[in-house]
C-alpha positions, -999 to 999 in steps of 0.1 A, spaced: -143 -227 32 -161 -257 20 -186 -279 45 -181 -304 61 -196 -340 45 -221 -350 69 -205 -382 86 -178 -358 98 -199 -331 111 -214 -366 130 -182 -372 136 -168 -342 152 -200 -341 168 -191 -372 191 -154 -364 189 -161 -332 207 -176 -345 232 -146 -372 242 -113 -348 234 -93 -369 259 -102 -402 239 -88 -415 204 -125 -423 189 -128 -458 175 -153 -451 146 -171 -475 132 -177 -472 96 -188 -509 80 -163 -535 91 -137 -508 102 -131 -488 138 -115 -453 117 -96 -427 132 -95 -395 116 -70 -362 121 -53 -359 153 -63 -396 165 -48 -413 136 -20 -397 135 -14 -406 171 -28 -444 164 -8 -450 133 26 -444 157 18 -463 185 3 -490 163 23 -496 134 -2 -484 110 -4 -468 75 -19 -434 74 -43 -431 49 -67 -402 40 -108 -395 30 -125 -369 16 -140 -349 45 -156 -318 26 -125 -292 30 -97 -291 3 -70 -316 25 -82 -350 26 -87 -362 65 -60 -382 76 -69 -419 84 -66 -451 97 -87 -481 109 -86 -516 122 -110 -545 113 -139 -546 140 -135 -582 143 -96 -577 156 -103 -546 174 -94 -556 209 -57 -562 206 -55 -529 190 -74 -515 216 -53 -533 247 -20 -521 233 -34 -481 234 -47 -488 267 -11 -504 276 7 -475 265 -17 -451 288 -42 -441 263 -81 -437 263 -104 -452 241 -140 -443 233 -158 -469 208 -184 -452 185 -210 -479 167 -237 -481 149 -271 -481 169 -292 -488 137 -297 -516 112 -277 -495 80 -307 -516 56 -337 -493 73 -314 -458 84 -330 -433 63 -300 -410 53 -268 -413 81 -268 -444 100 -273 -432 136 -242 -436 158 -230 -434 196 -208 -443 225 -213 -478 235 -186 -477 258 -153 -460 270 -122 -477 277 -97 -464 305 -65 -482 323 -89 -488 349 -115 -498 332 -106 -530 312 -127 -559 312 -115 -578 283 -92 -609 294 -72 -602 265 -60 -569 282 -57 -584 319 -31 -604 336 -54 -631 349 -33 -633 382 -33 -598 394 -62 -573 394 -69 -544 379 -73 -514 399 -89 -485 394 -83 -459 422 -94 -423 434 -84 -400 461 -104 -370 473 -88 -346 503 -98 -317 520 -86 -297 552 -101 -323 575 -87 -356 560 -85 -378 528 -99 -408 515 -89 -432 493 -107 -465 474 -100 -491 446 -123 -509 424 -114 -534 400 -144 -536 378 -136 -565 361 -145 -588 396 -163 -568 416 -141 -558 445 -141 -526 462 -115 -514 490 -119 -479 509 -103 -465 534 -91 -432 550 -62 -412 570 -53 -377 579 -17 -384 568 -5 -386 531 26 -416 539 -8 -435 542 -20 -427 513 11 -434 495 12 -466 513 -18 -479 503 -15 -468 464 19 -488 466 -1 -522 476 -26 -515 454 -6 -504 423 -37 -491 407 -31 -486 370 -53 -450 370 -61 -427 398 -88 -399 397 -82 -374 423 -104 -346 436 -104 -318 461 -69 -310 476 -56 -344 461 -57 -326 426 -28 -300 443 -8 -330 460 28 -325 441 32 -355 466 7 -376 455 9 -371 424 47 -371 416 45 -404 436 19 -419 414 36 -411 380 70 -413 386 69 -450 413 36 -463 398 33 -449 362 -5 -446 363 -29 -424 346 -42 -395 367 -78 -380 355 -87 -350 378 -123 -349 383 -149 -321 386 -157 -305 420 -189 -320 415 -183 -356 412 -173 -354 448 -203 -332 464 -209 -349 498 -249 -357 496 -250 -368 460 -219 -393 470 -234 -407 500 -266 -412 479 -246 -431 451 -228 -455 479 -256 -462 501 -274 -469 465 -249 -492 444 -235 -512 477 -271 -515 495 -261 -495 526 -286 -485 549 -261 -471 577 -228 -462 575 -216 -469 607 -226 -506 600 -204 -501 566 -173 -485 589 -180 -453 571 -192 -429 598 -161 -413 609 -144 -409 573 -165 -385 557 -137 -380 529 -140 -418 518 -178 -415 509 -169 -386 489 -141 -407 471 -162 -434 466 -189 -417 451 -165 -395 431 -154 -431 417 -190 -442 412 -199 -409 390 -166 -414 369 -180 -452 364 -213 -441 351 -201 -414 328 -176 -440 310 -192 -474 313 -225 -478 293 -233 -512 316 -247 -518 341 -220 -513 377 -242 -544 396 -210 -562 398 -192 -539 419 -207 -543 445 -181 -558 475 -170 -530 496 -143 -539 520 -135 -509 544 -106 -507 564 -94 -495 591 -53 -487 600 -40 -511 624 -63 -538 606 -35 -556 585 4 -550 584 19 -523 562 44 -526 542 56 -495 521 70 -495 485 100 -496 498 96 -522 518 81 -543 487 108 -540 463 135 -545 484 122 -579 498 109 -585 464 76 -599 476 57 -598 444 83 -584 414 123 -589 412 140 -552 418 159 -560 383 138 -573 361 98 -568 377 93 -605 371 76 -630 393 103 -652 392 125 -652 421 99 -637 441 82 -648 478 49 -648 457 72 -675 433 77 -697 459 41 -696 474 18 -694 441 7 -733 442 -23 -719 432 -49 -736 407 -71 -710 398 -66 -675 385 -87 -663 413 -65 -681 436 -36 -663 424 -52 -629 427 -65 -633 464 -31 -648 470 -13 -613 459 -39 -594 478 -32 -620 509 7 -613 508 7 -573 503 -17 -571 531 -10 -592 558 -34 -595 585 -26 -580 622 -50 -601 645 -34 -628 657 -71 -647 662 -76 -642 623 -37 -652 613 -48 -684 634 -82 -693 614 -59 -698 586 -29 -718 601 -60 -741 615 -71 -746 574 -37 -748 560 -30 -772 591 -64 -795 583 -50 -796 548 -13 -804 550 -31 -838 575 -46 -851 548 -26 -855 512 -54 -877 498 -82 -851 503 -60 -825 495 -48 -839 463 -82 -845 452 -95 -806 459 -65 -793 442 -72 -815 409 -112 -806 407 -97 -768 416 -73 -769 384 -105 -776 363 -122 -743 376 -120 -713 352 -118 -675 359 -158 -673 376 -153 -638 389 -139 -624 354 -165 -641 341 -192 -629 358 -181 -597 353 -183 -599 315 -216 -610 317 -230 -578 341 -210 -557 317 -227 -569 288 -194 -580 272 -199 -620 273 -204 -634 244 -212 -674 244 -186 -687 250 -177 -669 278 -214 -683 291 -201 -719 281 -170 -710 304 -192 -704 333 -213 -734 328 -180 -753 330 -167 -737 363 -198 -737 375 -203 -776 364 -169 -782 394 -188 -767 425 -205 -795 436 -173 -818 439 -152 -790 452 -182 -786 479 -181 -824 485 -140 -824 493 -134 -796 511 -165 -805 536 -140 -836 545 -118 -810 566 -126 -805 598 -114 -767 602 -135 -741 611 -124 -716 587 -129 -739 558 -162 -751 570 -173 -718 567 -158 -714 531 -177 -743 518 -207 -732 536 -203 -701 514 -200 -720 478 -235 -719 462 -236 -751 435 -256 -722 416 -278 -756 398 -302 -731 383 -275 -709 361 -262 -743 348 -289 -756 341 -301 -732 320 -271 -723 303 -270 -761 294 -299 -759 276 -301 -727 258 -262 -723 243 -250 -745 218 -220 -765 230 -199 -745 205 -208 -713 202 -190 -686 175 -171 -653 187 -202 -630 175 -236 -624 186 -255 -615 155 -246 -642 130 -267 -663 146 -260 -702 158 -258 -693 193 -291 -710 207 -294 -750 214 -321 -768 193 -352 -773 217 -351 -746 234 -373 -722 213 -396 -732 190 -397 -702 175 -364 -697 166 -366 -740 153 -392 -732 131 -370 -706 118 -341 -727 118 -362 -755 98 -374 -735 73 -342 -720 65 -327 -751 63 -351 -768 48 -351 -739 22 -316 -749 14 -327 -787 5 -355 -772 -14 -333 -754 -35 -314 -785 -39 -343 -802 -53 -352 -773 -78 -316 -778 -88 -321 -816 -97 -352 -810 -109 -343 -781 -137 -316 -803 -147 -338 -829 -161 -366 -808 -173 -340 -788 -198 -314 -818 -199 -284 -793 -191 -264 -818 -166 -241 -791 -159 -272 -762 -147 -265 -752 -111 -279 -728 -86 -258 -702 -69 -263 -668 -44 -243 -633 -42 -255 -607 -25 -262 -585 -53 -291 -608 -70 -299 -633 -45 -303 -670 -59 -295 -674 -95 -294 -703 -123 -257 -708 -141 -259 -719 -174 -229 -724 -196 -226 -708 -231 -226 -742 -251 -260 -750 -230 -276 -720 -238 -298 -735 -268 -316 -754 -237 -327 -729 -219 -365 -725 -214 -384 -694 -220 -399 -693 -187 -361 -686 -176 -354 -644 -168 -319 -633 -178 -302 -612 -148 -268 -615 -158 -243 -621 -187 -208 -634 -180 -179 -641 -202 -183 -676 -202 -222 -684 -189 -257 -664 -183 -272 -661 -153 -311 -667 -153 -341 -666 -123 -376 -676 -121 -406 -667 -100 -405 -701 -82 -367 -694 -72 -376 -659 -61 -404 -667 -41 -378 -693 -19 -353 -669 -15 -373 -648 1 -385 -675 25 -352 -688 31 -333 -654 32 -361 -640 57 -361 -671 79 -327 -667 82 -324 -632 92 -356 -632 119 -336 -665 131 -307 -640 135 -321 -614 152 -343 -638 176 -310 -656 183 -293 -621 193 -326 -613 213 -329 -645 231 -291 -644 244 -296 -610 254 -323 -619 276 -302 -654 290 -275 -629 293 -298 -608 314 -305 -635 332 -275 -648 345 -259 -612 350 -290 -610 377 -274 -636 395 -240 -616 403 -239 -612 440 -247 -654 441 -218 -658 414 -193 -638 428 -201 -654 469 -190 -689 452 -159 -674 435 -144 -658 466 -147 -691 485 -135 -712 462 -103 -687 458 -94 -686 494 -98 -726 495 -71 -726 464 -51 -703 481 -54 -726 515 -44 -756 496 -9 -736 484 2 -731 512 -6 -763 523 12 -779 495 42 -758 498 44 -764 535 47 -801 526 66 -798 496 90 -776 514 90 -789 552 77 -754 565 63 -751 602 33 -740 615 45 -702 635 29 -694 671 17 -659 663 3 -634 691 6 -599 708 37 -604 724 68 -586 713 89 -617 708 104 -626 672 121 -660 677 130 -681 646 149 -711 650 171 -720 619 152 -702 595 157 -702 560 151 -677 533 126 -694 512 134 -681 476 174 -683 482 165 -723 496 146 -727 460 166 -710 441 196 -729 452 180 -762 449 202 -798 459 226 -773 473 226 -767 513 208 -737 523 226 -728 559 195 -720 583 201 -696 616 180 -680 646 172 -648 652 158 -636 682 144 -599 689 122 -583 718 114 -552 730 138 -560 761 168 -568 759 174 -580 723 156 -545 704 190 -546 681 209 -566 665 239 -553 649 254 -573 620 291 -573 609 307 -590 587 325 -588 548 303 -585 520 290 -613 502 292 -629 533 249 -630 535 239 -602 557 214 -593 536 201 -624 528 199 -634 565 177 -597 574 157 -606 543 145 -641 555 136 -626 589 113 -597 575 95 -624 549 96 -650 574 74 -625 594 51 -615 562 48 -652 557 36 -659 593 12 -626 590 -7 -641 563 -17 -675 574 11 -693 559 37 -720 571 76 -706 572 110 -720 566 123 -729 603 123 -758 626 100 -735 653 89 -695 647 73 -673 673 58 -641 657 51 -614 678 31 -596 654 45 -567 639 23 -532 625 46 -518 599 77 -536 584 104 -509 571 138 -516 550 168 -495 541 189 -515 517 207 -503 490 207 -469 475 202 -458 439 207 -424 425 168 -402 419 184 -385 389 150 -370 382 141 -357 411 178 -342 419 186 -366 445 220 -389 450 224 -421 466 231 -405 493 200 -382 498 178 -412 490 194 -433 516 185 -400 541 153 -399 528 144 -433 537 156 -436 570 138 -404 580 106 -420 570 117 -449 590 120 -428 620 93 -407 618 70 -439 610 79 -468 632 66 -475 664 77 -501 687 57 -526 673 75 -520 639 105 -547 624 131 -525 609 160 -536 588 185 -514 580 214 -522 557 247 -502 554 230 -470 566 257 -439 557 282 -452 540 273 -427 513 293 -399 526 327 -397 542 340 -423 569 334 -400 605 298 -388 589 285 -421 578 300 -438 616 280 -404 633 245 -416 611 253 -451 619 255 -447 657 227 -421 658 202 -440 640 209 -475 661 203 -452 699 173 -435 683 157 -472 671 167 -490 701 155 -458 725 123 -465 742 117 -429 749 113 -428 708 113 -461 691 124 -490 709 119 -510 681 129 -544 667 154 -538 643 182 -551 624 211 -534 613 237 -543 591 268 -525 593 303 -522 577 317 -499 604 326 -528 631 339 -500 656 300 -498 663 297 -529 680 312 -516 713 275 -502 712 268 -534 727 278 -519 760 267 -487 760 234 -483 747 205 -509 766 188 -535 744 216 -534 714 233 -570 709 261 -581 688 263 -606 655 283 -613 627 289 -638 602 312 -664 607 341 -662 584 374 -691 585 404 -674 572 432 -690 560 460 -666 549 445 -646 524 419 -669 514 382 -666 533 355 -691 533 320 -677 542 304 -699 568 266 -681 562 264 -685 599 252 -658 620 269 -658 655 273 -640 687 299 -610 692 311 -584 668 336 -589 636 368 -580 639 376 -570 603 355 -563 570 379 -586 549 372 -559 521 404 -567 503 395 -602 504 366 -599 487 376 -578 459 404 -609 455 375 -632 456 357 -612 429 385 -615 404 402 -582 410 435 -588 395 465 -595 420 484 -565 411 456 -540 425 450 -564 454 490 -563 466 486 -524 458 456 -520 482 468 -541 509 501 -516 512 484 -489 510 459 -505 538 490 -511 558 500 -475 557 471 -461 566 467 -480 599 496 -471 605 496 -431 600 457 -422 604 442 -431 644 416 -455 641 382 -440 650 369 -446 685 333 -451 695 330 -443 729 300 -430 753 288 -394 749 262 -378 769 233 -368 751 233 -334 749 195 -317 766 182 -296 744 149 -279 750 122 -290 729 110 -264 705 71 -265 701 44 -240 684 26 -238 717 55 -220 733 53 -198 702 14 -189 704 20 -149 707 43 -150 676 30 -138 643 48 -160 624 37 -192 643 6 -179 638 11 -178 600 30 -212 596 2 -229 615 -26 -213 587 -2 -226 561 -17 -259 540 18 -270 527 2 -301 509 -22 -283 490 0 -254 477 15 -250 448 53 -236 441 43 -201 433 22 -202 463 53 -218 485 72 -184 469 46 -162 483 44 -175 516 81 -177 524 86 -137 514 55 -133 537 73 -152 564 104 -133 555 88 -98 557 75 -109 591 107 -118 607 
């Protein structure tokens, strides 16, 4: 078998070591692929496959991309799900003696993109990791590309699941017994399509974590961090940190703001939850449009955007914090003038903490420097206006802004106004700043009029008027001189170069300049590259000073939305406290009120305690806006939770812990489960999950199986909710089966609503009014008329609706006594053997074959 050439025995060498990366290998002025790699990369790119001569008898297959263009390449691999390592050259190819020496300068992961190119500037990029043993889990996310860091931990794996659902992280290491989670992991590929990299045992060892956290965050004490009792999250953390240190070649000083939290510190809101009241993506189509985060994204600033996300799928639980805010947005809303004039100085301020993070990453170029100088240039002014307002909260935000004078300043004076893309082609450095590198540029330039001179100069001496001086690569500086000329040449002149229609001719004194000009210009070049480097350096040192300014300039942009859609859009300021009282005076749904513009959105109230108004039960035809009216309640709420105005003429929010929603029902083909079992699904989380401090809203729950079934769901969901012994939450519930509003009067707290309907033979006209008492009829027929069912089918259905009220007995909903069935615990089981065994069981760790095993051992037992 013949040997391999020796750039792909260096080839193979790195590729070996990255087998779960396609290697971007540089070879001149091309990234190549080679074998496996480009086959995959010529697919999922477009590209032709080409071969090279690799040593064997088959040529390597091949393909490449110009370094220059690499990066959209690059973000649509990382797009699709794929891993890229980038292999350059680490030596000048002019003084390599044999094989240019080449390495990893950096690996690129889902989680791990910095480039803006490959970012949505409005949401983040998260990188997560979960590590779980028998005593608990924890969980964190780190978007590299600003610097935040969010940690957290639970003993129960709907948390988990929770919080991976509001963070959306776009890869996920997992270690421990988060590496056997079929839970976890189905949950992550299948709801969240993200990348999952299991990591080594040893990423996670508990000393050499703490070490790397109390290192790279500055922590001196973990109980002053929150970390003392969550053991699990340290290990995560620094699990995350090793993973960050093995792929990125930079420096990690950016990441360095860790926000622990605790549960019970904001409001959760499951997946669920999320895409049914389309807070951030439409259920249909995943766009923004038509979303709450639509209709409340006034912001000016891509960091503004981002916080503004972060603000709306976690909304805060302390009333005293909620109250900070409405005090800001309240200050701002006051005063238009002021307000106006932040708002237009914010719209000049570009994306600082992306920025930033470039720059400690070592990916900025100068432009990106020039960027910065320009946000940074907007500080002072946004400093001046927002110290006009009087709030507390944003006097503290302003306090925060650092006018960071001294990075300005120097970027001001080092980097040429317009910089170019690259780094080592030099023109990057302002005149004045170095003398070195203007003495350099002086000479090289100078050079070039010199040359200009010898040009004149050799045209009179030999009286060839048409003698000029050229360059290539190959020979440097050259004199052209045309065949019919060539009688004038002087002998002093040394032929290099015969062409079909001229010679080409040097001389000592042309050599001599070349090799002044052609050296100044290269030393310029490299000090240039140096120089930057160091300015770069600089700067990145800065980070923690940077990013400070950043995150109080987003949170004022984010203030100002919602001041400017409170105004634009006649919201009200919520009371929000501890008490269990949700009472919205003519609320409105704030997308449907958009959405609908110069038509008349119809507003209604909605009041729910923990007394005597736990329940509401909903009737009413479809279409009739059921489900729009539950919706505006449960984002009403969210809106309230996170500081911002709401769509009523007065709101008092009780604040609520978890907010849950059962609407609609698709099949889960892929998993085995109908519309039906997904609908059960759902509500059983509901009811193991909420507490009374919960806001439930069910829609249509069992009408996925027969008539007496789905009525028997029905009714046993709406006791167990409105229960105190269990539940006793605020709920409501939406309902098709208008027999269950006798419920009104036999189970405590439940009350009675439907939507006002005016009937007029067989024509109906939606009112969109929610009123006291139950409906009398679900108008179903006249619905399907008012869909454009044809009148043949409609006449059909009505006699065979008039047939079956006559033959079939209506059902009846009537009080039934709870039947008292003793509760069956392990503790009245201790002596039994296979208690015993159940209670050694770790179900979330194990996998099927393992399941298998322990049921026959169970089995055998009994």
């Amino acid at each position: 078998m013949a040997e391999l050439t020796p750039m792909m025995k260096q080839y193979f060498e790195i590729k070996n070591q990255n087998k779960d990366y396609i290697l971007f290998y540089r070879l001149g002025d091309f990234y190549e692929m080679f074998f496996d790699d480009a086959k995959l990369a010529s697919r999922e790119l477009e590209l032709t496959l080409t071969g090279r001569d690799c040593g064997q008898e088959e040529r390597a297959p091949m393909c490449g991309v110009p370094y220059h263009s690499a990066e959209s390449y690059i973000a649509k691999l990382v797009g699709k799900g794929y891993k890229i390592a980038i292999c350059e050259q680490v030596e000048d190819p002019k003084l390599a003696k044999g094989l240019v020496k080449r390495e990893i300068v950096r690996r690129v992961t889902p989680g791990t993109v910095t480039e803006a190119s490959m970012l949505d500037e409005q949401r983040n990029n998260f990188l997560g990791c979960v590590f779980a043993d028998q005593s608990g889990i924890g969980i964190c996310f780190a978007d590299i590309s600003t610097g935040d860091v969010y940690a957290t931990g639970s003993s129960d794996w709907t948390d988990i699941l929770s919080e991976c659902g509001s963070f959306v992280p776009r890869e996920v290491l997992v270690g421990g017994a988060a590496a056997g989670s079929n839970v976890l992991l189905s949950f992550l590929q299948d709801r969240l399509s993200a990348l999952i990299e299991p990591m080594p045992e040893e990423y996670f060892d508990a000393q050499q974590a703490a070490e790397r956290v109390m290192h790279q965050f500055q922590i001196e004490d973990f109980g002053a961090a929150g970390l003392t009792d969550l053991p699990q999250t340290v290990q995560c953390l620094g699990g995350l940190l090793a993973y960050l240190e093995q792929t990125q070649a930079a420096s990690l000083a950016g990441l360095n703001h860790l926000q622990v939290h605790h549960q019970g510190q904001y409001m959760e809101i499951d997946l669920i939850a999320r895409r049914n009241l389309e807070l951030c993506e439409t259920m249909r189509t995943g766009e923004k449009s038509g979303t709450l985060l639509w209709v409340l994204d006034q912001t000016r600033t891509a960091m503004g955007s981002r916080l503004l996300r972060q603000w709306m799928e976690r909304p805060l639980y302390n009333p005293l914090q909620i109250v900070r805010r409405q005090q800001a947005v309240s200050a701002l809303c006051e005063d238009v003038i002021a307000r106006s004039a932040l708002t237009d100085v914010l719209r000049k301020v570009l994306d600082m903490e992306r920025l930033i993070g470039r720059v400690v990453s070592g990916a900025a170029n100068g432009r990106d420097l020039r960027s910065l100088s320009s946000a940074i240039a907007c500080l002072p002014e946004i400093h001046a206006q927002a110290s006009l307002f009087g709030a507390a909260y944003l006097r503290e935000l302003t306090s925060q802004i650092d006018l960071l004078e001294d990075i300005h300043l120097l970027i001001e004076q080092s980097i040429v106004e317009e910089p170019p893309v690259t780094l080592r082609e030099g023109g990057l450095i302002r005149p004045g700043y170095s003398q070195e590198i203007d003495t350099l540029r002086d000479l090289s330039t100078g050079g070039q009029g010199e040359i200009a001179a010898i040009e004149q100069r050799e045209r009179e001496s030999t009286g060839i008027s048409k003698l000029k001086i050229g360059y290539n690569r190959v020979f440097g500086y050259y004199i052209e001189v045309s065949k019919t000329n060539l009688g004038l040449v002087p002998p002093h002149y040394i032929r290099k170069q015969t062409l079909a229609n001229c010679e080409r001719y040097i001389t000592e004194e042309l050599k001599q300049l070349e090799s002044t000009v052609l050296g100044a210009q290269e030393r310029m070049k490299a000090l240039e590259y140096d120089m930057f480097i160091r300015i770069r350096d600089q700067i990145g040192a800065e980070v923690h000073r940077v990013q400070r300014s950043a995150q109080a300039v987003a949170a004022i942009d984010v203030l100002c939305a919602f001041a400017n859609v409170a105004c634009d859009n006649h919201y009200i300021c919520p009371t929000v406290d501890f008490s269990d009282r949700i009472e919205i005076r003519d609320g409105r749904h704030p997308v449907v009120e958009k959405m609908l513009k110069d038509s008349l959105f119809i507003p209604n109230d909605t009041v729910l305690d923990r007394g005597e108004n736990r329940v509401a039960i909903i009737t009413g035809p479809n279409m009739a806006g059921k489900s729009t009216y539950m919706r505006q309640v449960a984002l009403i709420t969210i809106m309230a939770q996170i500081g911002s105005f709401v769509p009523a003429t007065s709101a008092h929010i009780g604040v609520v812990d978890r907010v849950f929603t059962r609407v609609g029902a698709s099949d889960d083909l892929a998993s085995g489960q109908s519309t039906f079992m997904v609908e059960m699904s759902e509500v059983a989380e509901i009811l193991k999950y909420a507490t009374k401090s919960s806001l439930l809203i069910l829609d249509e729950i069992g009408r996925g199986t027969s008539t007496y079934d789905g009525m028997s769901i029905a009714r046993a969901v709406v006791e167990y909710v409105a229960d105190k012994r269990k539940i006793g939450a605020r709920a409501l519930f939406a309902t098709h089966y208008h027999e269950l509003t006798v419920l009104e009067d036999l189970v405590s707290g439940v009350k009675n609503y439907n939507i006002a309907v005016k009937k007029r033979g067989d024509d109906i006209t939606f009112l969109r009014k929610i009123v006291r008492g139950g409906a009398d009829d679900s108008y179903g027929i006249e619905v399907a008329k008012l869909a454009g069912v044809p009148n043949t089918v409609i006449k059909r259905a009505k006699a065979v609706l008039a047939d079956l009220e006559a033959t079939m007995p209506k059902p009846e909903v009537r009080a039934i006594a709870e039947e008292s069935v003793p509760q069956l615990t392990m503790d009245a089981l201790s002596g039994d053997a296979v208690a015993e065994r159940l209670r050694a069981l770790q179900v979330d760790t194990m996998t099927p074959i393992e399941a298998l095993n322990a049921l026959y051992e169970l089995k055998k037992l009994l």
